[in-house]
Each structure stands twice: as structure tokens, then as C-alpha cells.
TORPA-4810 file (N, C-alpha, C, O; in nm, 3 decimals):
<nodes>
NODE_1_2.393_-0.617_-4.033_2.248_-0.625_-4.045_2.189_-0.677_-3.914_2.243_-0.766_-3.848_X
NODE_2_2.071_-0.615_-3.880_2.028_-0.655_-3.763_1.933_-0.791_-3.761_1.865_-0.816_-3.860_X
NODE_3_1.932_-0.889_-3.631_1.853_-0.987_-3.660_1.708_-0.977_-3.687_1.646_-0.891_-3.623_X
NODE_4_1.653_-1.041_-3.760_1.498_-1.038_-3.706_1.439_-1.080_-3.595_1.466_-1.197_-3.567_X
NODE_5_1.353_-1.015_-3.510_1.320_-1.041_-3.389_1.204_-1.173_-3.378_1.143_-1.231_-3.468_X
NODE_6_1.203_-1.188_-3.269_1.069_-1.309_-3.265_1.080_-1.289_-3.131_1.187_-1.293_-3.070_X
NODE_7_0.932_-1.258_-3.064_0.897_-1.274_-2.955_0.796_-1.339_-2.884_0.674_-1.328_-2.894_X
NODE_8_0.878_-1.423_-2.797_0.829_-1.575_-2.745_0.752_-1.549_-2.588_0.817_-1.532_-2.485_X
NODE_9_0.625_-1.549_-2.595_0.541_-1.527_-2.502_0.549_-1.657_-2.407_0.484_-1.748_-2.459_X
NODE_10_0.606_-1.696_-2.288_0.629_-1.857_-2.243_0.635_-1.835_-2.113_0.719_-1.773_-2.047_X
NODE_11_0.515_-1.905_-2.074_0.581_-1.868_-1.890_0.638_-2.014_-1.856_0.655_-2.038_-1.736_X
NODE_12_0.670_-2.115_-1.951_0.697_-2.286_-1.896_0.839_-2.250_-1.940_0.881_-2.208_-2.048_X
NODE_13_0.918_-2.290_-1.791_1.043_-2.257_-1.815_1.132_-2.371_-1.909_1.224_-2.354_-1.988_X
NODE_14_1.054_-2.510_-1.857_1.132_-2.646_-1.966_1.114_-2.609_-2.106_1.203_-2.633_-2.188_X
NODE_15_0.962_-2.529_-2.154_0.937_-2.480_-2.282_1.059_-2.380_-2.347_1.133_-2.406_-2.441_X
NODE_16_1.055_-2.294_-2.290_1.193_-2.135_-2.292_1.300_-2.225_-2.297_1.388_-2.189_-2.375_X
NODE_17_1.321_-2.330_-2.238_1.457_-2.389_-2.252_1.503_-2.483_-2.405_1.607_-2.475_-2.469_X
NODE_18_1.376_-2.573_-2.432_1.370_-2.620_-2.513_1.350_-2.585_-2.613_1.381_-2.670_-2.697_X
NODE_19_1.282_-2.430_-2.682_1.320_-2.344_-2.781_1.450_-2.287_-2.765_1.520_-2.292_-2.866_X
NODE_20_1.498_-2.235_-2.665_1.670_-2.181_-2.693_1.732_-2.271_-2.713_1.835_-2.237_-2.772_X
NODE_21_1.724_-2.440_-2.682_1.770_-2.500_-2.687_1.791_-2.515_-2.880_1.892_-2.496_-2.948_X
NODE_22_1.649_-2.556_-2.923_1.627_-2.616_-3.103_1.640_-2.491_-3.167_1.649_-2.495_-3.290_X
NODE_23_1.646_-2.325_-3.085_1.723_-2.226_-3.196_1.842_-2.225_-3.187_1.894_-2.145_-3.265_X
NODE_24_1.919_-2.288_-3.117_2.050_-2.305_-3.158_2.101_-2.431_-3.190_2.187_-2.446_-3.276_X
NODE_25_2.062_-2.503_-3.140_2.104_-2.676_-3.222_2.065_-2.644_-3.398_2.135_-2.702_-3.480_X
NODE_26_1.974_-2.569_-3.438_1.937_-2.524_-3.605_1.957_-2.417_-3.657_1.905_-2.374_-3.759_X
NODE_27_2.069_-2.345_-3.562_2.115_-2.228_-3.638_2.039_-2.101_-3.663_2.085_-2.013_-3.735_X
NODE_28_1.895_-2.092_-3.589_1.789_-1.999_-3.601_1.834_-1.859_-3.520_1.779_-1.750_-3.529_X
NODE_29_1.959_-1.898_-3.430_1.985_-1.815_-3.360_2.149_-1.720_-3.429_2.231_-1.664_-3.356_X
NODE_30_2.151_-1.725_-3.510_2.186_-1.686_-3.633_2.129_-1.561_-3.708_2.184_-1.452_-3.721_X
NODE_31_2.013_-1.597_-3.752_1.941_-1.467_-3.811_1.818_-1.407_-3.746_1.750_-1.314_-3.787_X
NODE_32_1.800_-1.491_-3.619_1.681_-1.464_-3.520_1.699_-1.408_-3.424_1.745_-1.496_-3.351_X
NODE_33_1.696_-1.290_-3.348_1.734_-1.233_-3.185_1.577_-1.344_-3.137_1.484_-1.347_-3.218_X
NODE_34_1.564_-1.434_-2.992_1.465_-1.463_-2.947_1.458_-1.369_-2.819_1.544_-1.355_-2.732_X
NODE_35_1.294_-1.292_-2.833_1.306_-1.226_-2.712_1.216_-1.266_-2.635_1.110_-1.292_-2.692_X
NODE_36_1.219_-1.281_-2.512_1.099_-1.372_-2.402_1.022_-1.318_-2.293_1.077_-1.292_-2.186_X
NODE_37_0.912_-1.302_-2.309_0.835_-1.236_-2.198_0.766_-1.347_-2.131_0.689_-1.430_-2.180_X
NODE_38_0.823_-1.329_-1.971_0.737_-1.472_-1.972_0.573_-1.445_-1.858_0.518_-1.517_-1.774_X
NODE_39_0.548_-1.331_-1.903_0.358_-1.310_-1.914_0.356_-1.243_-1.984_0.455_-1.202_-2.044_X
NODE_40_0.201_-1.197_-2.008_0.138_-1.099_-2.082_0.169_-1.023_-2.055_0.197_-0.951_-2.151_X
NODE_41_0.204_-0.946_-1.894_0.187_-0.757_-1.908_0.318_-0.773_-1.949_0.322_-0.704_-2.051_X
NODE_42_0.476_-0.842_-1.927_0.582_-0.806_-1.987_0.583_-0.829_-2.155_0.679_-0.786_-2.220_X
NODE_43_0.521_-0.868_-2.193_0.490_-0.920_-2.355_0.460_-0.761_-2.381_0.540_-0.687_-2.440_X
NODE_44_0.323_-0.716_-2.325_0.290_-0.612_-2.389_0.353_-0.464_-2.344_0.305_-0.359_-2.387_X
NODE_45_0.468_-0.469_-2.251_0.506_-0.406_-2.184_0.633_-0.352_-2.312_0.661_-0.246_-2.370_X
NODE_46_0.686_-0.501_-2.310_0.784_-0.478_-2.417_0.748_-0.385_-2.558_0.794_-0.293_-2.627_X
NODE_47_0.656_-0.460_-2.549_0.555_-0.380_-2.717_0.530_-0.250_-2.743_0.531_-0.189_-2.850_X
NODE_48_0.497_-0.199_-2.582_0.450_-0.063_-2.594_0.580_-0.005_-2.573_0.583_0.110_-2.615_X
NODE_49_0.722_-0.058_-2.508_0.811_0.054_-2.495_0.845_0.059_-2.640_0.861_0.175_-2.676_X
NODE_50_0.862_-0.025_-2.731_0.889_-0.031_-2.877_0.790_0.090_-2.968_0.823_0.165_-3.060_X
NODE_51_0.654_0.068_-2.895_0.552_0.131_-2.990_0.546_0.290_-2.945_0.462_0.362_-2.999_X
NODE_52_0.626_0.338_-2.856_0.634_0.493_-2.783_0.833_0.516_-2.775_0.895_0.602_-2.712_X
NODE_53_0.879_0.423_-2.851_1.008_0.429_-2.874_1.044_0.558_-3.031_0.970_0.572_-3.129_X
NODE_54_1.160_0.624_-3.008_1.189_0.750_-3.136_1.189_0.648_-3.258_1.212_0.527_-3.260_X
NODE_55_1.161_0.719_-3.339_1.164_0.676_-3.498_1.281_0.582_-3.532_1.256_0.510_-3.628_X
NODE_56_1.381_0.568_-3.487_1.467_0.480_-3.539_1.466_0.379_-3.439_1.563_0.305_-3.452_X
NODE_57_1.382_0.345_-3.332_1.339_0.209_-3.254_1.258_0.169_-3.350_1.316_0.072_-3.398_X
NODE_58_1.136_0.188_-3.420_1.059_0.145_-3.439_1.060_0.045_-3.528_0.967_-0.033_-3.552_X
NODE_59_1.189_0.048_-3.587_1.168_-0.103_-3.662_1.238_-0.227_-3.573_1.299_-0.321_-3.625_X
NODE_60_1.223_-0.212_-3.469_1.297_-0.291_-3.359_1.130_-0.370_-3.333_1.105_-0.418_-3.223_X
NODE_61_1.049_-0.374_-3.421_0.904_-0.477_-3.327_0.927_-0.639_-3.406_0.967_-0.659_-3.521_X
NODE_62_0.894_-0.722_-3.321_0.944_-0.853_-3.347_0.839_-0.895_-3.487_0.728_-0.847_-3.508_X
NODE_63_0.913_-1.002_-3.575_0.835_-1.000_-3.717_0.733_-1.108_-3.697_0.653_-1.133_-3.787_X
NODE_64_0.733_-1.190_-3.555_0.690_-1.255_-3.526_0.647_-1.320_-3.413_0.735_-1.399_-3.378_X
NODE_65_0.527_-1.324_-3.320_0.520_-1.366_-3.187_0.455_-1.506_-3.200_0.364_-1.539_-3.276_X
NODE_66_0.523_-1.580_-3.108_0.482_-1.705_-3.044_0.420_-1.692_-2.926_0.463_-1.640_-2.822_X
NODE_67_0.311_-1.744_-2.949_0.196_-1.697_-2.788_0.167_-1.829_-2.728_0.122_-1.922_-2.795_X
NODE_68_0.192_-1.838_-2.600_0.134_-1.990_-2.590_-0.014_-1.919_-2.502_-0.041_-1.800_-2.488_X
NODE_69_-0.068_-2.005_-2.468_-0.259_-1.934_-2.393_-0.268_-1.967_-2.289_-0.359_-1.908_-2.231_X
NODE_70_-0.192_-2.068_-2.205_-0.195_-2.052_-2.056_-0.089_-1.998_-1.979_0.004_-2.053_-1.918_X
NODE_71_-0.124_-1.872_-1.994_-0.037_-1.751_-1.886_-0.066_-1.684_-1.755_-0.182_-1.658_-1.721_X
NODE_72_0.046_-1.655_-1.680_0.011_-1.595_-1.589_-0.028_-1.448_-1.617_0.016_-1.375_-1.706_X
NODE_73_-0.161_-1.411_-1.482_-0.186_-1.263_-1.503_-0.320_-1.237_-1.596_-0.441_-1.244_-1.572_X
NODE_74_-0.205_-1.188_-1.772_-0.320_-1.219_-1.900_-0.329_-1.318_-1.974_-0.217_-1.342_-2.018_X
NODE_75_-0.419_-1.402_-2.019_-0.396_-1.542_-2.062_-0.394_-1.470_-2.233_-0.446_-1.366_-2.273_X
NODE_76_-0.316_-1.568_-2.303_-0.335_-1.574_-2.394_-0.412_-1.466_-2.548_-0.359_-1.403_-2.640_X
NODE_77_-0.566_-1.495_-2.503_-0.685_-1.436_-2.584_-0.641_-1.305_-2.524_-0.577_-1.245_-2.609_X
NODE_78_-0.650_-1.231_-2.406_-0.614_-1.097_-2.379_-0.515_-1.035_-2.442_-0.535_-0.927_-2.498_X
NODE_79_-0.382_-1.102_-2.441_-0.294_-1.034_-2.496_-0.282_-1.005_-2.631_-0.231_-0.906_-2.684_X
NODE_80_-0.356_-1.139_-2.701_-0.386_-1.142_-2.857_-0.458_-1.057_-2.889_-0.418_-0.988_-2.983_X
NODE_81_-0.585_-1.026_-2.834_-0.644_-0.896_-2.838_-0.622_-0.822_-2.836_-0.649_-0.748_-2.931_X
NODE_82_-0.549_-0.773_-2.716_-0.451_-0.626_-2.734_-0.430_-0.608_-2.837_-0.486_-0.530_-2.914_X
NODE_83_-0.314_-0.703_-2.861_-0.211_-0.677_-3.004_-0.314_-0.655_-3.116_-0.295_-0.559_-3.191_X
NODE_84_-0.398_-0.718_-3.129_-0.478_-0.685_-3.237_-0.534_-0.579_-3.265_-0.559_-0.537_-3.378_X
NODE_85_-0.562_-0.514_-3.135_-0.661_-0.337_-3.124_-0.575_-0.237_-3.154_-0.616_-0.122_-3.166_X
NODE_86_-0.417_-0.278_-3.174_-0.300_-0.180_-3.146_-0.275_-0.146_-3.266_-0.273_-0.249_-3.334_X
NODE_87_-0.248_-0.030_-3.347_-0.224_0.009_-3.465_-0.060_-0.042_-3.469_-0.025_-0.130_-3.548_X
NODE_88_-0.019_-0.014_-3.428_0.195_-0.030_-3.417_0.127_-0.203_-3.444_0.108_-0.238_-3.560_X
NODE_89_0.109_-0.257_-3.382_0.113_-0.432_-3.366_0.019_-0.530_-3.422_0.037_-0.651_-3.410_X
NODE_90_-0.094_-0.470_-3.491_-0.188_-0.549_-3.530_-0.169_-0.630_-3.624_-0.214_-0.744_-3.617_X
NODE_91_-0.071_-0.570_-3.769_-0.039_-0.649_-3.838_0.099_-0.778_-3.801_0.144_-0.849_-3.891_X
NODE_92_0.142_-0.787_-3.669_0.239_-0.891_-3.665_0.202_-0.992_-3.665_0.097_-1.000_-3.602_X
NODE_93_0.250_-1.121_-3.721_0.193_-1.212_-3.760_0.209_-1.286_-3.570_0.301_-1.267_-3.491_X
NODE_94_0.101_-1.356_-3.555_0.097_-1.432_-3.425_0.073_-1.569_-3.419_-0.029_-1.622_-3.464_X
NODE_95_0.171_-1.631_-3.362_0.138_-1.750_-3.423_0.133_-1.856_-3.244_0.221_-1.872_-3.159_X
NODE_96_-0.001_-1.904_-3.250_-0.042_-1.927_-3.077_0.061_-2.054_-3.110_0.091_-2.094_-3.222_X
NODE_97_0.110_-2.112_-2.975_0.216_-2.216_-2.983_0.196_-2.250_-2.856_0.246_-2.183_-2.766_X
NODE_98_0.095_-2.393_-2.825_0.048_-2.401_-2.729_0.039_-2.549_-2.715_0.044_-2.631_-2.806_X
NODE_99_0.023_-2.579_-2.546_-0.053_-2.758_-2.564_-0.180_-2.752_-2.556_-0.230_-2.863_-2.575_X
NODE_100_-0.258_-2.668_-2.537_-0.381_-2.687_-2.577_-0.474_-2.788_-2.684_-0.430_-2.750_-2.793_X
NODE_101_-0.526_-2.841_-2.699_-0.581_-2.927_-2.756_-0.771_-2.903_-2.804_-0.857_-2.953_-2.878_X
NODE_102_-0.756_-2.811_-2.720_-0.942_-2.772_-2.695_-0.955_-2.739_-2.827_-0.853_-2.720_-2.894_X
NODE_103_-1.077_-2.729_-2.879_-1.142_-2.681_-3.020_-1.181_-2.537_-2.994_-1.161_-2.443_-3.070_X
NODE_104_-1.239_-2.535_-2.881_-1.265_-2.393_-2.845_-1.167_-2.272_-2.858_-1.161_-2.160_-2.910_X
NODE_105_-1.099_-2.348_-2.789_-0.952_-2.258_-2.822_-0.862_-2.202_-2.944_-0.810_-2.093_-2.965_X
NODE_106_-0.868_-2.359_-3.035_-0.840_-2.320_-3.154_-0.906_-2.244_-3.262_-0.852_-2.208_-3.366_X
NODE_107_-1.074_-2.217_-3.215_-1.135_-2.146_-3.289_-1.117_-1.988_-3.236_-1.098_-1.885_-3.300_X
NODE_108_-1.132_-2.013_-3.099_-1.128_-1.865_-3.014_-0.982_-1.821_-3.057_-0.984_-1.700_-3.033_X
NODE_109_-0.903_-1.840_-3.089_-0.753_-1.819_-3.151_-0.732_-1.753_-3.288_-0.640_-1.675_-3.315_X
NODE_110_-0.828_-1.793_-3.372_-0.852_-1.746_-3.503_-0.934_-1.631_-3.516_-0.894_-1.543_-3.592_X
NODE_111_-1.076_-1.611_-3.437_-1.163_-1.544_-3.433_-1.060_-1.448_-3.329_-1.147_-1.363_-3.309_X
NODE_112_-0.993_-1.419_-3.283_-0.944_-1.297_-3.205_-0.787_-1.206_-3.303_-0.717_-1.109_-3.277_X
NODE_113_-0.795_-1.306_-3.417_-0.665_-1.286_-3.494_-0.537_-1.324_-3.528_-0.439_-1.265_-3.575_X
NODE_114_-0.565_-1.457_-3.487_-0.417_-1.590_-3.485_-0.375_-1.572_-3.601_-0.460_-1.521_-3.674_X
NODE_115_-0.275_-1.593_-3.653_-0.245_-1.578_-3.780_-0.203_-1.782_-3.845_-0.198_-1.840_-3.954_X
NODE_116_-0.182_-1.827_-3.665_-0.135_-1.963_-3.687_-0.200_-2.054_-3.571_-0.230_-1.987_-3.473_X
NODE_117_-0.220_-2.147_-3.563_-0.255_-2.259_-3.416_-0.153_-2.353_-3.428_-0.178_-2.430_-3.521_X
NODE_118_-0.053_-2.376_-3.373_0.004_-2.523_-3.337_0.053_-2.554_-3.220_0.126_-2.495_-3.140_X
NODE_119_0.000_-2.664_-3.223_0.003_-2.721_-3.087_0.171_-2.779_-3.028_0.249_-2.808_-3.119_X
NODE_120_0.216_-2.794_-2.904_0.361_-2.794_-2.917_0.362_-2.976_-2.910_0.285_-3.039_-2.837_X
NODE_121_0.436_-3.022_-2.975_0.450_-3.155_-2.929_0.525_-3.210_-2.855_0.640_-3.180_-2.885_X
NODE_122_0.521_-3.272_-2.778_0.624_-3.370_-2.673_0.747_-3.416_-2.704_0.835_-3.378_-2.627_X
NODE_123_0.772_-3.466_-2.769_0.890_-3.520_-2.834_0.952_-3.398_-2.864_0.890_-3.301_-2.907_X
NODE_124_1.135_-3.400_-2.834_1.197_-3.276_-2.835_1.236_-3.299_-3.001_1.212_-3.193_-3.058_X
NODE_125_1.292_-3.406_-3.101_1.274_-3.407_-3.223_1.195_-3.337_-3.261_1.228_-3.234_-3.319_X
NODE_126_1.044_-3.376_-3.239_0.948_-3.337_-3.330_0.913_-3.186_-3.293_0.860_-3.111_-3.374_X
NODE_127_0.949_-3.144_-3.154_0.936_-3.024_-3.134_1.097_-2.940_-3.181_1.103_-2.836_-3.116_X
NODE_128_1.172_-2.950_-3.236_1.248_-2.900_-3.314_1.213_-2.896_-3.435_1.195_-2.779_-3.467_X
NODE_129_1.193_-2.969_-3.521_1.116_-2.943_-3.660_1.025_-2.890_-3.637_1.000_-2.827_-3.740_X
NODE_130_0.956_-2.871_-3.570_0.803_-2.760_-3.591_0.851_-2.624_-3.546_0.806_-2.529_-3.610_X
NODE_131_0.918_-2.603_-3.467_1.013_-2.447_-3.474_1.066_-2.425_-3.554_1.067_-2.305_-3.584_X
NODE_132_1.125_-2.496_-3.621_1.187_-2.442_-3.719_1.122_-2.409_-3.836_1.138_-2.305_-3.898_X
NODE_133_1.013_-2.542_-3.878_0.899_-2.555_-4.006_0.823_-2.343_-3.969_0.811_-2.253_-4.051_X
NODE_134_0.801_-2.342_-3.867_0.673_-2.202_-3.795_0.835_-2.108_-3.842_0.837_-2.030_-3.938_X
NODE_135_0.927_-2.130_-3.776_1.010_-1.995_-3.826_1.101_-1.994_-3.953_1.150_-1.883_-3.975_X
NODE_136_1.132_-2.090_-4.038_1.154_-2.075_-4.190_1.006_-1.992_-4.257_1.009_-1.877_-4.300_X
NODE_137_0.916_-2.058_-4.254_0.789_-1.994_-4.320_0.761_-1.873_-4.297_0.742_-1.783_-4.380_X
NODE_138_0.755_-1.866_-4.143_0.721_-1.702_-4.103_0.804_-1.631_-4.079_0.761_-1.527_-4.028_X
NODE_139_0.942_-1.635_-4.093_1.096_-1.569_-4.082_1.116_-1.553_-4.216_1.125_-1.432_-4.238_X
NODE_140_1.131_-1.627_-4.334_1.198_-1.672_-4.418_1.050_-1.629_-4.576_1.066_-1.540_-4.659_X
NODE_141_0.968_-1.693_-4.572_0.926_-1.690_-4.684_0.794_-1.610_-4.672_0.754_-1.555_-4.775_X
NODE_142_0.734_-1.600_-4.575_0.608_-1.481_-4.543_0.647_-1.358_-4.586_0.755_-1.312_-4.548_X
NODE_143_0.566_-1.290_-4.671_0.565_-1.141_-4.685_0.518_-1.055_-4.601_0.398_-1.036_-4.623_X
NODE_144_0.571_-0.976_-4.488_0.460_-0.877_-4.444_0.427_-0.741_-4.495_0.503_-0.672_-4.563_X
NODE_145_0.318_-0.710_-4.459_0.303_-0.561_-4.511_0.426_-0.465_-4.436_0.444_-0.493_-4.317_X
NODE_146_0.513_-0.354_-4.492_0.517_-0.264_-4.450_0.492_-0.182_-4.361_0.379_-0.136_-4.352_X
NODE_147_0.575_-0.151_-4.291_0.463_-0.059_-4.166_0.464_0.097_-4.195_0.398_0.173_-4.125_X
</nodes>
């Protein structure tokens, strides 16, 4: 059986480290492939070779993206947008994973189609339980529609 995908939008390389790090200290890397674009045009680059890929790629699109919003190139809201205008990608659940703190942001996040806001926390503990809490729920017990 193939893993379920999750694709981790991260241009902070201590960040990329410290998720490969808490998906495998918790075993996420197990039933999870993590795939990493670390900007927007490779995020959506990836997406579109998936979304112009033959019929038996197509269930190769990740069940879940982690976006953080300060990126190089396209920030954040751009790429979320994309994904959102895109028939292949609109319904993937997106879940922004950011240090952001702004209100603006967290509203501008929802209003463009977030499916989630959390903020990353400092502490590598507490930032292991919240990867895992975001990918049990949205790996594990979320329903998505069908494509």
C-alpha cells in the first residue's frame, strides 16, 4: 500500500529538519511519504506535474499540505490561492503552519481557504505534539471528498 502523501511547503531549513526530525522520532514516517518544496513555484510546480500526470499518477496528490506564509518568490496567500482556483487541488485540505502571529494573517488565511491556522511553537516537545495532533486528525480521522 502506498503512503499517504503530505506536502510540506518550508523554506526554514532548522524547520524541514525539525519536522523530519518529529516524523520519525513518532513513527509518522511510517504511513506518511513527507514531500518538501522549499518555495512556492516548486510547491506548485510539483502540483501541476501531478495535475497533467496519466491517470494512474493522479492519485499520487498529497492528502495534505503544510504551508508556512513567509516564502521565498510566492508568499504563502499566493500559493494558497492558486491551490484554491485549481480544480485537481482545491479540495486538499491546507493547513498554514507558520510563526506568524499577526491577526491579519490568520484571518487572510481563512478568507483565501485555510482549512487550518497553527502557529509553530518553539519548543521542539511541543512542536512534536502539534505535528503529530495536525497529522493524526488530518491523516488519520478527516474524511475527504473523493476526487
Amino acid at each position: 500500500m502506498d503512503k499517504k502523501k503530505i506536502l510540506l511547503i518550508e523554506d526554514n531549513k532548522d524547520d524541514i529538519l525539525l519536522i523530519q526530525r518529529a516524523f520519525h522520532k513518532i513513527k509518522l514516517s511510517e504511513k506518511f511519504e513527507l514531500i518538501i518544496a522549499q518555495d512556492g513555484n516548486r510547491a506548485l510546480s510539483y502540483l501541476h506535474d501531478i495535475d497533467n500526470a496519466s491517470v494512474s499518477q493522479q492519485g499520487k496528490l498529497p492528502m495534505i499540505l503544510l504551508l508556512d506564509l513567509n516564502l521565498p518568490r510566492l508568499n504563502g496567500f499566493e500559493i494558497l490561492q492558486r491551490i484554491r482556483s485549481n480544480e485537481k487541488t482545491k479540495l486538499i485540505p491546507v493547513i498554514v503552519f507558520t510563526s506568524s502571529k499577526e491577526d491579519q494573517d490568520i484571518t487572510k488565511s481563512y478568507l483565501l481557504g485555510a482549512n487550518s491556522y497553527v502557529r509553530k511553537p518553539i519548543d521542539s516537545g511541543k512542536f512534536t505534539s502539534i505535528l503529530q495532533q495536525i497529522v493524526t486528525y488530518w491523516g488519520d480521522v478527516n474524511e475527504i471528498p473523493v476526487k
